[in-house]
C-alpha positions as CSV (number, residue, x, y, z in Angstrom):
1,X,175.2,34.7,111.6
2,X,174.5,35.6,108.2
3,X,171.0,33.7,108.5
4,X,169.9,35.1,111.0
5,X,170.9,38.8,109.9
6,X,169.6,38.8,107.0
7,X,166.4,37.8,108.0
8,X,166.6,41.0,110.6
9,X,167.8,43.1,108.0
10,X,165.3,42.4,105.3
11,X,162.5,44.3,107.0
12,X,164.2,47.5,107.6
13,X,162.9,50.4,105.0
14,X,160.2,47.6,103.5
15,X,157.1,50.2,104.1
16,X,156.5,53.6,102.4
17,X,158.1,57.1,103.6
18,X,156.1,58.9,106.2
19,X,154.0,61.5,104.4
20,X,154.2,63.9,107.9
21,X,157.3,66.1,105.6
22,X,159.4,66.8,108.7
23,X,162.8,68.9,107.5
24,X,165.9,68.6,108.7
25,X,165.3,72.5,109.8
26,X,162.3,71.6,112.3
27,X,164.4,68.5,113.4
28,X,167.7,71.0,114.3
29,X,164.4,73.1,116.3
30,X,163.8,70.3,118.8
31,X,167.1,69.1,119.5
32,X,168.1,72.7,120.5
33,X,165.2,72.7,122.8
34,X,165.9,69.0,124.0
35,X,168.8,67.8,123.6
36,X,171.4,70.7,125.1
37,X,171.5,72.9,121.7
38,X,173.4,69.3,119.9
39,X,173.6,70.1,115.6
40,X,171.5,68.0,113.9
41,X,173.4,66.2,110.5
42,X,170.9,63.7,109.5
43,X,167.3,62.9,109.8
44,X,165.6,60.0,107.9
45,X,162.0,58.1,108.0
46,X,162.2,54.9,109.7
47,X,160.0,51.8,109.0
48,X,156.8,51.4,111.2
49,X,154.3,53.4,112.1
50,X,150.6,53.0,110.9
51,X,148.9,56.4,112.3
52,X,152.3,58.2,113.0
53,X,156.0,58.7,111.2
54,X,159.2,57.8,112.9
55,X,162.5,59.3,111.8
56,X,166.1,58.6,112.3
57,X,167.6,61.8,114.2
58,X,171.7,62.1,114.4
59,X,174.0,64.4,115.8
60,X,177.5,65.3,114.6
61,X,178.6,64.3,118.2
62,X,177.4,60.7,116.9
63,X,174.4,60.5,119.1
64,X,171.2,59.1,117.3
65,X,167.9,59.1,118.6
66,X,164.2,58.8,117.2
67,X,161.9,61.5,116.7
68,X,158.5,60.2,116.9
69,X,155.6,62.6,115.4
70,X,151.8,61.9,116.1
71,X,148.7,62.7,113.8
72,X,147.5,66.2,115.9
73,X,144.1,63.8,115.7
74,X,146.1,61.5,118.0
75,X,146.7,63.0,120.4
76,X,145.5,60.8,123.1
77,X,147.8,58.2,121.6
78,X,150.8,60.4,122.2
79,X,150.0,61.4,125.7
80,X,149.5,56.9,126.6
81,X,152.7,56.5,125.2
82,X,154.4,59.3,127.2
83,X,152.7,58.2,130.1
84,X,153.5,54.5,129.9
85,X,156.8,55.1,129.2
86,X,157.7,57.5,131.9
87,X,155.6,55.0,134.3
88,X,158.2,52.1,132.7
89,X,161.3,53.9,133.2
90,X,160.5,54.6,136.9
91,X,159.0,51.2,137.6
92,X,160.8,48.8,135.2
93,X,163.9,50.0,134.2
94,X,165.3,47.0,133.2
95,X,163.2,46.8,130.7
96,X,164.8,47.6,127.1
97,X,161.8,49.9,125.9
98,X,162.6,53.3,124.9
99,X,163.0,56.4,127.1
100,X,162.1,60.0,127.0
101,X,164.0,62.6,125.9
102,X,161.7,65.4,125.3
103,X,158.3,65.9,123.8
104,X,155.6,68.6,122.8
105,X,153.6,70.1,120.5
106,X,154.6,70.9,116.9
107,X,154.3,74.0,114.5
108,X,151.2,75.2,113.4
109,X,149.3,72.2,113.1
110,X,149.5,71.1,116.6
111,X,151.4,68.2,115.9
112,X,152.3,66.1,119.3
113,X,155.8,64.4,119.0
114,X,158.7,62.2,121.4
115,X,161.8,62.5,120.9
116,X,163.1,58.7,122.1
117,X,166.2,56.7,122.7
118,X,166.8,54.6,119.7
119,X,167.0,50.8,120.9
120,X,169.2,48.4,119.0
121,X,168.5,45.3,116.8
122,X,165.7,45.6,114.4
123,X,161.8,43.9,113.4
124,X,162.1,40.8,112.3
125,X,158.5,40.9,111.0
126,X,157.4,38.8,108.4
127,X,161.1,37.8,108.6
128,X,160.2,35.0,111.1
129,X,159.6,32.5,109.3
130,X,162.9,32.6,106.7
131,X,164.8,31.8,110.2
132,X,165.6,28.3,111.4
133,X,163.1,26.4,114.2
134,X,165.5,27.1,116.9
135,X,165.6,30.6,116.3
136,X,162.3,31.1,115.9
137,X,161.4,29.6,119.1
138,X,164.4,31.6,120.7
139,X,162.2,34.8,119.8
140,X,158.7,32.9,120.6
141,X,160.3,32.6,123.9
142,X,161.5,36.2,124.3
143,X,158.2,37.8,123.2
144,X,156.9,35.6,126.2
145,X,159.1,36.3,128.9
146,X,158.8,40.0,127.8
147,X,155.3,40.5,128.4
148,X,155.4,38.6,131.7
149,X,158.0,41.0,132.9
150,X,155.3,43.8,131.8
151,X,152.6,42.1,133.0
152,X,154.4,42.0,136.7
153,X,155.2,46.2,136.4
154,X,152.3,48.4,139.1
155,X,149.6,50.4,136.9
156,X,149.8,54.2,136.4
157,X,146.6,53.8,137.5
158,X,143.7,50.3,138.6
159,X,141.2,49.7,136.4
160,X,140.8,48.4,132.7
161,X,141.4,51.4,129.9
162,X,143.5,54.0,129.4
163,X,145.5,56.3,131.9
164,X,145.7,59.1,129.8
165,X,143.9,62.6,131.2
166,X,139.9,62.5,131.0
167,X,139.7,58.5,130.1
168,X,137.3,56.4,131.8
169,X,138.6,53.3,133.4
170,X,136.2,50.3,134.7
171,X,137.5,48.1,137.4
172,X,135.6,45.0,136.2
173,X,136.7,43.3,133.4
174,X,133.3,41.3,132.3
175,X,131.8,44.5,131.6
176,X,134.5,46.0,129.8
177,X,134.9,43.9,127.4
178,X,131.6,42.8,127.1
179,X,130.7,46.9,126.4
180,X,133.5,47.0,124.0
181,X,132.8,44.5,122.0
182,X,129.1,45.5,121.5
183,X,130.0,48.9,120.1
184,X,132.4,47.5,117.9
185,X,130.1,45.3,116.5
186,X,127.3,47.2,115.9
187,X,129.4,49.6,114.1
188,X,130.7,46.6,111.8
189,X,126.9,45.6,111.2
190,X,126.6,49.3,110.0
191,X,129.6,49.2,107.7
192,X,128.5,46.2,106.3
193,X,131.7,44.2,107.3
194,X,129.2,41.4,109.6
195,X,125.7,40.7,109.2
196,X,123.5,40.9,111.7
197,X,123.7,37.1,112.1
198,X,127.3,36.8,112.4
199,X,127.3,39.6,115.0
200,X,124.9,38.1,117.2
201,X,126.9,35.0,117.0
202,X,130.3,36.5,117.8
203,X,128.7,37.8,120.7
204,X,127.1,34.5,121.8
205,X,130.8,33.1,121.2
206,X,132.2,35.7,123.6
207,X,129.4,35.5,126.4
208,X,130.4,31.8,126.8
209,X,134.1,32.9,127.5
210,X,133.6,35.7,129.9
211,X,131.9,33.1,132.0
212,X,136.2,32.0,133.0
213,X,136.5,35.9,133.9
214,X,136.2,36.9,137.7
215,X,134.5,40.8,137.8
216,X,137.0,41.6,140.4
217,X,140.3,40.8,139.0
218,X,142.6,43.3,138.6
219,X,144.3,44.4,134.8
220,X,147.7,44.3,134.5
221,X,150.0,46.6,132.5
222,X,149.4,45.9,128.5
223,X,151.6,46.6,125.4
224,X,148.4,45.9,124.2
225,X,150.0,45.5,120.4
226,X,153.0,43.4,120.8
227,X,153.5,41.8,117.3
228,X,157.0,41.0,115.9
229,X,157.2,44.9,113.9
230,X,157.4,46.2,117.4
231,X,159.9,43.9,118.8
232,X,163.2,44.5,118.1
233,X,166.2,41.5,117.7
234,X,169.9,41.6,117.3
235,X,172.1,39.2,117.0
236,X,175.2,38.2,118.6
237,X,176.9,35.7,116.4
238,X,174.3,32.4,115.7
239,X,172.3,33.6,118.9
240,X,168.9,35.7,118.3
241,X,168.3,38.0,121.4
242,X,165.3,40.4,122.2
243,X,167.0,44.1,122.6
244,X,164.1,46.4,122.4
245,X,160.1,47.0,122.1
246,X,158.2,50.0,120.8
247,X,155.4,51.6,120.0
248,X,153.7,51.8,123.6
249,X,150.9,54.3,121.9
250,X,147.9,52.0,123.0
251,X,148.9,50.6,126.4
252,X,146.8,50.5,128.9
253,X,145.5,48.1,131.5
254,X,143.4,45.1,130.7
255,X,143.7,41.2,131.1
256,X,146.7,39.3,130.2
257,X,145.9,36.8,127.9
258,X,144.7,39.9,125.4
259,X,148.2,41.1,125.0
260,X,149.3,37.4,124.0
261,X,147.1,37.7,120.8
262,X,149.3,39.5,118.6
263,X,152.1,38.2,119.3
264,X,150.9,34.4,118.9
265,X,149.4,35.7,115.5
266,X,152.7,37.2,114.6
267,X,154.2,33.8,114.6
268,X,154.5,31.1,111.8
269,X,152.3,28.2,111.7
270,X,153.4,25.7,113.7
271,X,150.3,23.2,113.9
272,X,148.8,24.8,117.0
273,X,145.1,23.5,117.0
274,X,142.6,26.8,116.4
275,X,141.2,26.0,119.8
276,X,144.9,25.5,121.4
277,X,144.0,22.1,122.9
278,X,146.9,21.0,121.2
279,X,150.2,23.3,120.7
280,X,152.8,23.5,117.9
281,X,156.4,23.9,119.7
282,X,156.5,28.2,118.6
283,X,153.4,28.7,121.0
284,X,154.8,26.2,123.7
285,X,158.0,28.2,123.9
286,X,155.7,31.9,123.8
287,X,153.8,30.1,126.8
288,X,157.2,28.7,128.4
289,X,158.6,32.1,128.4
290,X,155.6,33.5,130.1
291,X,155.6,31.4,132.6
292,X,158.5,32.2,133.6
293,X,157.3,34.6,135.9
294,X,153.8,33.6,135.8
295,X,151.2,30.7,136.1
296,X,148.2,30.4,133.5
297,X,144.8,30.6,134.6
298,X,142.7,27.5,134.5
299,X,140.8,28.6,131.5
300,X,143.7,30.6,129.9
301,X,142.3,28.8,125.9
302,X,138.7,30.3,126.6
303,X,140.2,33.7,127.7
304,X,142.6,33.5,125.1
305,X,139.8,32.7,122.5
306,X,137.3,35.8,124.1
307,X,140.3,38.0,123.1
308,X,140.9,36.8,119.9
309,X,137.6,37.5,118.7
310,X,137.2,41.0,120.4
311,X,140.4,41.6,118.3
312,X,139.3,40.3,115.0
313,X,135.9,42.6,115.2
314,X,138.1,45.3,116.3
315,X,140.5,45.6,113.3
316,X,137.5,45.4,111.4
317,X,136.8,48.8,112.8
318,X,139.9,50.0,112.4
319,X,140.3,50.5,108.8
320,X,142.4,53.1,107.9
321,X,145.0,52.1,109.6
322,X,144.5,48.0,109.3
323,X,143.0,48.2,105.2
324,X,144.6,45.3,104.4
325,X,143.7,43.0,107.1
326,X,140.0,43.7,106.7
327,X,139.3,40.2,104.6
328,X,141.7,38.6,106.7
329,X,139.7,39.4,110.6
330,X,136.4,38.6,108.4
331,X,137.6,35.2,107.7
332,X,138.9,34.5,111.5
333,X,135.9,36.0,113.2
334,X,133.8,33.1,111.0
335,X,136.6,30.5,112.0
336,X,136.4,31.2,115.4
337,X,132.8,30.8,115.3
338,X,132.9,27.5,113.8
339,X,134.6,26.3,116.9
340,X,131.4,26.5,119.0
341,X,129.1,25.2,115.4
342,X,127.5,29.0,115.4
343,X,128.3,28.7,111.7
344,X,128.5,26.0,109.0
């Protein structure tokens, strides 16, 4: 047990304090308002969060929740994740994702917040790898059966994109992502972060790949950043269970094999081939999992593949929030390109 917890435990608090300042004052605010007037006693900053802060929120009746505040610049990210999680709790209740206690808008600067049910167990995150190859094939598996149960809930709304008010869906998949990744290519080519050579090529690489996508198939329902940060574990004695996953702020529909990207790259190496024609046993158990409730298509390494590059050039787009992975998504996009000899 004590493996396995402390692996758990040594990612809690491992990232700096959210710089958003909320006071224990503004805190006491919302809970009157949500929460049937309960007294606030404490209110801390919680690990996680790239483009928002996440705090602790207790009452002295013992009830704890999370208070989840948004950059007033995201506000389209804080309306997805109200809306997928509303759409969860009605559709998918079995699912151990967070509900909705209240939300609004914040203080002067407009800033959008949740107030949310605080799920137990905690990121493993770069824990992973300290735990022992059963375990972390126990939560390979579990991050796999996960997203198959999401992938099976109805859509807020058809089409690939967001559901949030004013966002523009299409219903064929080919030209989403085909659309996508142009913009966010060119815009790398501007920013100096791929030549005009390797741009050209990534797009060549993806072309090939669309080719195993039909233009009519429908999306499913994506996490669409399920890494092991947002997926929560406890333990009950030696056995590793999956008892929660956050941060819905970028769901939205789109092909399955996309929302399998992160969490395979969250995992430790395992000796899975870079073109998964041959799989270490931590993606076997992800893809076990999955299948669970789901078979894989035909060409599910291609599609897979299309989406890993689409989500290299993206985070290279992404900076603020992604800084230090910039090098990193560089070096894959050039990988991933050396899989179809588009690059020495």
């Amino acid at each position: 047990m004590g493996k396995v917890n402390s692996a758990i435990a040594s990612r809690a608090g491992d990232r700096e304090e959210g710089a958003s300042g909320f006071t224990l004052k503004e805190a006491a605010a919302l809970a009157e308002e949500h929460l049937g007037g309960a007294r606030v006693r404490g209110l801390r900053p919680l690990s996680g969060g790239r483009r928002n802060q996440n705090y602790r929120l207790a009452t002295d009746a013992g009830f704890a929740c999370v208070l989840r505040v948004f950059d007033r610049t995201d506000r389209a990210k804080w309306e997805e994740e109200s809306i997928a999680l509303a759409h969860l709790e009605r559709h998918a209740p079995e699912l151990p994702v967070p509900r909705v206690l209240g939300r609004g808008v914040w203080g002067e600067g407009g800033e959008p917040y949740l107030l949310l049910s605080l799920l137990p167990g905690r990121p493993v995150g770069r824990g992973l790898p300290s735990l022992d190859g059963a375990a972390q094939a126990k939560a390979s598996f579990a991050m796999g059966d996960f997203l198959a149960r999401l992938h099976a809930t109805p859509l807020p709304a058809p089409g690939y994109g967001l559901w949030c008010e004013g966002a523009e869906r299409q219903a064929d998949p080919v030209a989403f992502e085909r659309d996508g990744f142009e913009r966010a290519s060119r815009r790398c080519v501007r920013e100096g972060w791929l030549t005009e050579r390797l741009a050209a090529s990534a797009l060549r690489f993806l072309e090939r790949r669309l080719r195993a996508f039909d233009p009519t198939e429908p999306a499913v329902f994506c996490h669409h950043d399920l890494h092991a940060d947002n997926v929560l574990f406890a333990s009950d004695g030696e056995e590793l269970r999956l008892s929660g996953v956050v941060d819905f702020e970028h769901a939205r529909g789109r092909s399955r094999e996309y929302d399998w990207v992160m969490a395979l790259w969250s995992l430790p190496d395992d000796g899975t081939a870079a073109d998964y024609g041959e799989l270490g046993p931590l993606r076997r158990a992800f893809l076990d999992g999955y299948t669970r409730l789901h078979g894989l298509h035909a060409a599910w390494r291609e599609r897979l593949l299309a989406f890993e590059m689409i989500k290299a050039v993206g985070f290279l787009v992404y900076k603020p929030a992604y800084a230090e992975f910039l090098t990193r998504n560089r070096e894959h996009v050039v990988r991933l390109l050396r899989l179809d000899g588009l690059v020495a």
